[in-house]
C-alpha positions in Angstrom: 96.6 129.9 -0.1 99.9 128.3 -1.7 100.1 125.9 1.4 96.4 124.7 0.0 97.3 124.4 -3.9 100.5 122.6 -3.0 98.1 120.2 -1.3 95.9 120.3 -3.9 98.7 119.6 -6.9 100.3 116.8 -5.1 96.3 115.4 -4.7 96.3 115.6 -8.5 100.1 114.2 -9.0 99.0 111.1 -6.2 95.6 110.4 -8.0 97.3 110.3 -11.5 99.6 107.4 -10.0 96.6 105.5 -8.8 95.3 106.0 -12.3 98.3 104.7 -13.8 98.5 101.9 -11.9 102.1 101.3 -9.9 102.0 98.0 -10.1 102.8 98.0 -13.8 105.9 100.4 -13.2 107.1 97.6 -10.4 106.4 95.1 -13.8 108.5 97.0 -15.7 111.5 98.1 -13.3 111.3 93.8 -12.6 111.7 92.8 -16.1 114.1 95.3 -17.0 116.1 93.7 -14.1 115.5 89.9 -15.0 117.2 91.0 -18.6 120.3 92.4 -16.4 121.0 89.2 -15.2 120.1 87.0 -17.5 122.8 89.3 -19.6 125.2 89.6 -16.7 125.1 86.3 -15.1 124.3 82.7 -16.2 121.6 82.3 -13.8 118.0 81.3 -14.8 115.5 83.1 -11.8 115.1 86.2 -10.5 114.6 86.3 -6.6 112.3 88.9 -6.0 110.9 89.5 -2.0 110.5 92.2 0.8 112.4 90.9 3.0 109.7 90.4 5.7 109.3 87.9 8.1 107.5 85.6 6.2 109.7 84.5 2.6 107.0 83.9 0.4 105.1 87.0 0.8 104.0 89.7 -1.9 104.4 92.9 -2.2 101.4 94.9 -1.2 100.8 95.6 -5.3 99.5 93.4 -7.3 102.1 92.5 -9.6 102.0 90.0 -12.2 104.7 88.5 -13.8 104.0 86.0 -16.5 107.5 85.0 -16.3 107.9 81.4 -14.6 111.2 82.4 -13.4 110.7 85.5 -11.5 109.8 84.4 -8.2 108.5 85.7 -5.1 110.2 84.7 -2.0 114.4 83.8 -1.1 116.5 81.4 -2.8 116.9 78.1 -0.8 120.3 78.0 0.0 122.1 74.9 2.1 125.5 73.0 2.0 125.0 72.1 -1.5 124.3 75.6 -3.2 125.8 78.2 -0.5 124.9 81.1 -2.1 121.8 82.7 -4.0 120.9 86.5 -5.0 117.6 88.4 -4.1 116.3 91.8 -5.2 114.6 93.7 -2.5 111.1 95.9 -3.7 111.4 98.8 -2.0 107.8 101.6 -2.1 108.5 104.4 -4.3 109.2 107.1 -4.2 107.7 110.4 -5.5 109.2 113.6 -6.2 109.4 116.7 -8.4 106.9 114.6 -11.2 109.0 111.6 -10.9 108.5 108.1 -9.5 111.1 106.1 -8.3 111.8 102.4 -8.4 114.0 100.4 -5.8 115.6 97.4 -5.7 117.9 96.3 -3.3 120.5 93.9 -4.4 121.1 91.5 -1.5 123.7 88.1 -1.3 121.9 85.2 0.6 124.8 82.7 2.3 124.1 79.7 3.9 125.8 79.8 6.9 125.4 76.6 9.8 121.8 76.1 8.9 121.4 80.0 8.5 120.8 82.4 5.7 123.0 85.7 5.9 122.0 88.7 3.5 124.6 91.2 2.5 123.8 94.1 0.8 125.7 94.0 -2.4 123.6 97.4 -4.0 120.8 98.8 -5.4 119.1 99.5 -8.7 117.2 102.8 -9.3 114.4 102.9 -12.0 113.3 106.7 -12.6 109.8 107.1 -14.3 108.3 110.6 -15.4 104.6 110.8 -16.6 104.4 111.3 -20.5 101.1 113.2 -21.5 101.4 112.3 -24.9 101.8 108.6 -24.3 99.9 108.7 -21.2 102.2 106.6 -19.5 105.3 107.0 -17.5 108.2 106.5 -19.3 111.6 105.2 -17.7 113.7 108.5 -17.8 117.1 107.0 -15.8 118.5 103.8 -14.6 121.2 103.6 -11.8 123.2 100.7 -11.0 125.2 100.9 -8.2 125.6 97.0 -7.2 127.2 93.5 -8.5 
């Protein structure tokens, strides 16, 4: 009996999510991170990517970013600009009502005609639904990188 209404509760939590829409919490945990380091750094785009095979792909949400400088893909680095930062979207992760945002904070280095990525850190984006606003709301930010 409690096996089923754990089932059913987390059923509930999971169909509230869809409801909610995660792409806009990815939105929000990107923009948030864009202001970072545009305060942080004088740089002018954000690198954003999964790190899969292929450079230019999305992220299986459909985020949209009407920002022209958030980009989707890796930094072209070479001989002439050796170095270039990208944020890795990580899937969230959910637990105990909350919803958690990853990026992973990674250096690309051109190195012989080769890109090397170091992991520099990670930024953590915390959300908790809000029944009043009917929205999740960004509880906690971690920085643990750069």
């Amino acid at each position: 009996m409690k096996k089923s209404i754990a089932i059913l509760f987390a059923l509930c939590f999971v169909a509230s999510l869809k409801s909610q829409n995660m792409s806009s919490l990815y939105e929000k945990a990107i923009d948030h991170c864009y202001k970072r380091l545009n305060s942080t750094l004088d740089t002018d785009s954000l690198y954003i990517s999964d790190l899969s095979a292929c450079e230019n792909s999305n992220f299986p949400y459909n985020i949209n970013i009407g920002n022209k400088k958030i980009k989707f893909g890796i930094p072209n680095v070479d001989e002439k600009n050796p170095f270039g930062t990208v944020y890795k979207l990580n899937y969230p992760e959910l637990e105990n009502g909350f919803v958690t945002i990853s990026l992973g904070i990674y250096s690309v280095r051109y190195n012989n005609g080769d890109k090397l990525l170091i992991f520099n850190g990670i930024l953590l984006y915390e959300f908790k639904y809000n029944k009043r606003k009917r929205d999740y709301v960004l509880m906690r930010k971690v920085d643990s990188g750069m």
